[in-house]
FIVEXDO-663681 format. One record per residue (C-alpha): residue number from 1; residue in one letter; x, y, z. Coordinates in nm, 4 decimals, decimal comma. Example, Ala and Ser with C-alpha at 12.3 -4.5 7.8 and 13.67 -1.06 7.14 Angstrom:
<nodes>
NODE   doro   bami          X          Y          Z
NODE      1      A     1,2300    -0,4500     0,7800
NODE      2      S     1,3670    -0,1060     0,7140
</nodes>
This chain:
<nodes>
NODE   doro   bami          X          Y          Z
NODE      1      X     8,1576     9,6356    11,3813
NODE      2      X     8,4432     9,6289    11,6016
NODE      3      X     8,5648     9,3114    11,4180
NODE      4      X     8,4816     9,4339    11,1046
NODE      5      X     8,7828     9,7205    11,1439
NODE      6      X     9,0211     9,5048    11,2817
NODE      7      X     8,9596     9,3372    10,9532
NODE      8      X     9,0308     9,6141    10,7846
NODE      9      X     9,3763     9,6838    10,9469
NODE     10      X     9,5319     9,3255    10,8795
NODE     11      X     9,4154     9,4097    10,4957
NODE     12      X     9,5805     9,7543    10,4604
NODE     13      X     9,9084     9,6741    10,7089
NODE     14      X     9,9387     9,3084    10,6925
NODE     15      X    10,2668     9,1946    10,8419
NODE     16      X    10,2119     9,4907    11,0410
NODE     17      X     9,9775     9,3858    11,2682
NODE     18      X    10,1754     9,1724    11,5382
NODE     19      X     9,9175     9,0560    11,7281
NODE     20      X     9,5337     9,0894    11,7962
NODE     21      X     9,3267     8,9565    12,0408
NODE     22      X     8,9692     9,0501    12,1891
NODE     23      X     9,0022     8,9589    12,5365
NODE     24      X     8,6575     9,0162    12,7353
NODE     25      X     8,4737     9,1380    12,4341
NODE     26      X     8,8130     9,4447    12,3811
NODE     27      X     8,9146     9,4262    12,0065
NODE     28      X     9,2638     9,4970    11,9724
NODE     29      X     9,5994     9,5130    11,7814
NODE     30      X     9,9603     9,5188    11,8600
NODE     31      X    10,1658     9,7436    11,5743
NODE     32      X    10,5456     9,8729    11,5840
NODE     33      X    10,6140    10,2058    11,7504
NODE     34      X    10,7440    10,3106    11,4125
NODE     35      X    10,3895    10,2784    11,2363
NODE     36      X    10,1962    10,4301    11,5756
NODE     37      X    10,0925    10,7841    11,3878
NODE     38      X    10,0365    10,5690    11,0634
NODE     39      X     9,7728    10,3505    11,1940
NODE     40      X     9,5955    10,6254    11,4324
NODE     41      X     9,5479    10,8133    11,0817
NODE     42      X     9,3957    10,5548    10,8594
NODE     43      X     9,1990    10,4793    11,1756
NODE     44      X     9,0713    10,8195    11,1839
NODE     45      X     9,0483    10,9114    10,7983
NODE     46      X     8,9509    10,5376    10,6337
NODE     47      X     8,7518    10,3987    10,9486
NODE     48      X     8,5900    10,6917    11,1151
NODE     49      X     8,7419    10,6939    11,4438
NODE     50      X     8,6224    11,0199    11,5185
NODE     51      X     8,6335    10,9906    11,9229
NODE     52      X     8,9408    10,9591    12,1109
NODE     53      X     8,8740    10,8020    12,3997
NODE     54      X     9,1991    10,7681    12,6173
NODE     55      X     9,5863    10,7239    12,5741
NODE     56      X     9,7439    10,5513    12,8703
NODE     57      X    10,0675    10,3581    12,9588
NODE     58      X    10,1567     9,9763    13,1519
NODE     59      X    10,4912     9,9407    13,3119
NODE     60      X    10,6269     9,5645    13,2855
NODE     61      X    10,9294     9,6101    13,3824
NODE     62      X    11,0240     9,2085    13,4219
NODE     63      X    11,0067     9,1793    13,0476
NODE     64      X    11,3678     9,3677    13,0226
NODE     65      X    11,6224     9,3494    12,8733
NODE     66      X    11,4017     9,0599    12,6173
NODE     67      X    11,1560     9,3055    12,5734
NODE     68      X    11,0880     9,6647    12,5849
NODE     69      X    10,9404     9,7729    12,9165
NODE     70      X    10,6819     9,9670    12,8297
NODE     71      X    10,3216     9,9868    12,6408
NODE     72      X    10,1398    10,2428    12,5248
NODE     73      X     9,7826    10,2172    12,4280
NODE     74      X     9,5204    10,4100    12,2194
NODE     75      X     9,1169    10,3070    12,2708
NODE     76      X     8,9522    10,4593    11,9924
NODE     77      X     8,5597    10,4798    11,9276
NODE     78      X     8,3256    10,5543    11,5705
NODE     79      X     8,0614    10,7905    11,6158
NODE     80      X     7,8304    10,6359    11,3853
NODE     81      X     7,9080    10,2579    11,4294
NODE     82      X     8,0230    10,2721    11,7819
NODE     83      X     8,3137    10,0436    11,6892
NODE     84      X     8,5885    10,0297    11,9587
NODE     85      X     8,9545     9,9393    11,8940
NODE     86      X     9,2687     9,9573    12,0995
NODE     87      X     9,5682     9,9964    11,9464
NODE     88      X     9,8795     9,9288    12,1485
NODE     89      X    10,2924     9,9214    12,1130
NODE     90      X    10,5955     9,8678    12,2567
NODE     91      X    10,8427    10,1106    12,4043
NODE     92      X    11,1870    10,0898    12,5605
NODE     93      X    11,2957    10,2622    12,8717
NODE     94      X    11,4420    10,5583    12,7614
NODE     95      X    11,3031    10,5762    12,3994
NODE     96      X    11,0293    10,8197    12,2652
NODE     97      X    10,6750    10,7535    12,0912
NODE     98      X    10,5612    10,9970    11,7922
NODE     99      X    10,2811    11,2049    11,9439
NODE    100      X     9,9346    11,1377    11,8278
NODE    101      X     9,8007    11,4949    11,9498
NODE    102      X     9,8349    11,6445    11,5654
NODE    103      X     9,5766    11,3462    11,5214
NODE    104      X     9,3235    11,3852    11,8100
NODE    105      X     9,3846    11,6908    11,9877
NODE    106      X     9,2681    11,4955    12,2926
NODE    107      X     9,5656    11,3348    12,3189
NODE    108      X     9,7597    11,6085    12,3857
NODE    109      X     9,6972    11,6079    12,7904
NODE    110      X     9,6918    11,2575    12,8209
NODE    111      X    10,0196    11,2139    12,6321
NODE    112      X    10,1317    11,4658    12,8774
NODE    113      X    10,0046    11,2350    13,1840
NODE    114      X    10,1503    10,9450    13,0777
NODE    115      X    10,4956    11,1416    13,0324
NODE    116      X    10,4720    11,2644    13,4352
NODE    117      X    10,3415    10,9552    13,5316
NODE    118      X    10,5644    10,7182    13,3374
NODE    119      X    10,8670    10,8909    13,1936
NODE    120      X    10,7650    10,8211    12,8478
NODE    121      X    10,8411    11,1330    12,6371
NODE    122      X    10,6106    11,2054    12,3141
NODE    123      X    10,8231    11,2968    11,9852
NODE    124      X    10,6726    11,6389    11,8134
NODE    125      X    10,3923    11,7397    12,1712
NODE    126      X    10,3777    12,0727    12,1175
NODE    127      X    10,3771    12,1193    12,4970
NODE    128      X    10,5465    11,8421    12,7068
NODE    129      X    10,5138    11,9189    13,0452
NODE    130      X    10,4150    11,7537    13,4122
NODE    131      X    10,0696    11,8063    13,3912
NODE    132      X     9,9721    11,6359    13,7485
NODE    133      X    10,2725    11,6480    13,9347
NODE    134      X    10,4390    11,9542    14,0032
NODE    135      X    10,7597    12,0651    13,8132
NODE    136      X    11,0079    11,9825    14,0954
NODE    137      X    10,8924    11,6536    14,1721
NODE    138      X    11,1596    11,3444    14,0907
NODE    139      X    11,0611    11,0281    13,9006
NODE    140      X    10,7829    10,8831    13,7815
NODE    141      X    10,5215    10,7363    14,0161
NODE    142      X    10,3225    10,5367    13,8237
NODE    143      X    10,6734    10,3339    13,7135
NODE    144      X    10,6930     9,9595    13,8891
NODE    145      X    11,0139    10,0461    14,0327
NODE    146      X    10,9582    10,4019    14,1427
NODE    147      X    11,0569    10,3967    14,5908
NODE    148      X    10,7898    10,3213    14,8070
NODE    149      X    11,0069    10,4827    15,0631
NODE    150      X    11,0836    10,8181    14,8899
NODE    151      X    10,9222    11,1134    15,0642
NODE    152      X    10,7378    11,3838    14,8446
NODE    153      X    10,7273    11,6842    14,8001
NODE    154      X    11,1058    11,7288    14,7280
NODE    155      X    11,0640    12,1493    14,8154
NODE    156      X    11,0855    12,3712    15,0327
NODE    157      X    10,7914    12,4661    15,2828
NODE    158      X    10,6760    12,7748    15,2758
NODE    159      X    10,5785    12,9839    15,6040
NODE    160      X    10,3258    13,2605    15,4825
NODE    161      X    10,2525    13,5522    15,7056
NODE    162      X     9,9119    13,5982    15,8607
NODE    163      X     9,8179    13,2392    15,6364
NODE    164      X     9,7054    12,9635    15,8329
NODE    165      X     9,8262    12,6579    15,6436
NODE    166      X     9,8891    12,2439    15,6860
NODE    167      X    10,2040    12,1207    15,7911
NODE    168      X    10,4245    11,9884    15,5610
NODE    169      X    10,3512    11,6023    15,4555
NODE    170      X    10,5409    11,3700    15,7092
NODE    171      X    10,6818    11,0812    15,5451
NODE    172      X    10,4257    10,8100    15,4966
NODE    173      X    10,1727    11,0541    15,3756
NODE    174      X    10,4377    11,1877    15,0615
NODE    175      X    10,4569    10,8342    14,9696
NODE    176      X    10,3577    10,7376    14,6648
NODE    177      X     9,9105    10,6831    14,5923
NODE    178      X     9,9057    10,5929    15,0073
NODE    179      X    10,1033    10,2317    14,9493
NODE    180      X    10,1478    10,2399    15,3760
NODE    181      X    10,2459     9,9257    15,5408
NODE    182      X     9,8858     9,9115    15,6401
NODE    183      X     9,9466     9,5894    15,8648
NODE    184      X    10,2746     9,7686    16,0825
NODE    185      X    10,0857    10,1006    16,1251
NODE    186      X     9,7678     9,9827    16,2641
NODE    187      X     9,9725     9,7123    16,5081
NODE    188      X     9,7787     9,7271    16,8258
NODE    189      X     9,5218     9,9986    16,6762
NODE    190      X     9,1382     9,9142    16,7435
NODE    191      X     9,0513    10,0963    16,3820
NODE    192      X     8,8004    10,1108    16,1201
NODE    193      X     8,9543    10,0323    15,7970
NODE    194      X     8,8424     9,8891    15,4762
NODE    195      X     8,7123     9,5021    15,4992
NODE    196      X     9,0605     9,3875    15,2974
NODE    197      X     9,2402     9,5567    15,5448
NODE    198      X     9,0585     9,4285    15,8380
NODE    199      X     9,0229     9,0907    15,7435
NODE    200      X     9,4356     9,0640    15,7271
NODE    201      X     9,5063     9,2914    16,0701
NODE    202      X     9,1900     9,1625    16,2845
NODE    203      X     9,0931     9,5500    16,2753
NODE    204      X     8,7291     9,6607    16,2715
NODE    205      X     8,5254     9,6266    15,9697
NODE    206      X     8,4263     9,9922    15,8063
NODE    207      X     8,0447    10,0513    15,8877
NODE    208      X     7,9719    10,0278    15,5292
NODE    209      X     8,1144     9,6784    15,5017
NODE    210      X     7,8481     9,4056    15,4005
NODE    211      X     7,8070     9,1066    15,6646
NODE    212      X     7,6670     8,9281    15,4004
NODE    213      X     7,9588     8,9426    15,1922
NODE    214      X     8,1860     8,7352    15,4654
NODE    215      X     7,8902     8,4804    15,5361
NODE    216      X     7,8131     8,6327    15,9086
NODE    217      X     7,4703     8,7524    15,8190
NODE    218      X     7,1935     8,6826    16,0699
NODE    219      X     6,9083     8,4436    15,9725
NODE    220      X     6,5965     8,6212    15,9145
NODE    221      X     6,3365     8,5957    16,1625
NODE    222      X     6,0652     8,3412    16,0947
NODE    223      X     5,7024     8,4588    15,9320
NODE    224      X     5,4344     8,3682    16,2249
</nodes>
């Protein structure tokens, strides 16, 4: 069925669908940002793509200046059929994408998510705001280029009376989703970390780390 509606877009758009592919069993289509609301309509209206299922964003940032950094993608599912397409497009650094939230309300939050995780901004959101990261926070952490080294929060701590609270972060633990320098903070550790991170600092294995999976399982005993 899946097929079936990609078919259906090439009819109505033509030209208009770039590209299309159905890597690992995913149907999908590559339009123009400037047909994005267009083709999320007749999706919904003319091919019943009554659940939205997610709106998210990948940075490439090595395609600039060629390409446009960015792209956005839709996954979209029928009801009835249980068809599932994936519409995606191309943005620039810098430029905007008409929302889609007047055509699935669900994509109002996660067109706000991909604007405070990406920088993207959403043309027409009736409520653009961080929506996981707090307002004073600067940049976009979820962006290729965004500092491993900058520390976060970026405010002030505050001391309340007769409140017994956490320190403030120090500055490996504001950094960005954890990315540490795993291999100079455990140097001459004897720690239990996870079996990717042991295996490259001679660390010890985390209990719940399969032998069997590195080949150092003992043989069974033998049946008498």
């Amino acid at each position: 069925m899946s097929k079936a509606v990609i078919s259906k877009l090439q009819s109505e758009f033509g030209d208009g669908i770039l590209e299309k592919n159905a890597f690992r069993g995913d149907d999908e289509v590559r339009i123009a940002a400037s047909d994005w609301v267009k083709v999320a309509t007749y999706l919904r209206d003319e091919q019943g793509m009554d659940h939205f299922i997610d709106l998210t964003a990948i940075d490439y940032p090595e395609r600039e200046p060629e390409e446009p950094r960015f792209d956005v993608t839709v996954s979209l599912r029928n009801h009835d059929t249980s068809a599932r397409v994936r519409v995606r497009t191309r943005v620039e650094d810098g430029a905007s994408l008409p929302t889609l939230s007047t055509v699935w309300s669900g994509a109002n939050w996660a067109e706000r998510e991909v604007w405070d995780m990406f920088g993207i901004p959403f043309e027409g959101h009736p409520d653009l705001r961080r929506i996981l990261m707090y307002d004073q926070f600067e940049g976009h952490p979820l962006r290729k280029d965004y500092p491993i080294q900058r520390a976060q929060p970026l405010v002030a701590y505050r001391d309340v009376p007769r409140v017994a609270k956490l320190a403030p972060f120090g500055v490996e633990e504001g950094q960005p989703f954890a990315r540490i320098d795993w291999a100079a903070r455990l140097d001459g550790a004897d720690a239990q970390v996870s079996p990717s991170i042991a295996l490259q600092s001679g660390q010890r294995r985390a209990l719940s780390d399969s032998d069997i999976h590195h080949g150092d399982a003992v043989a069974p005993a033998s049946e008498e």
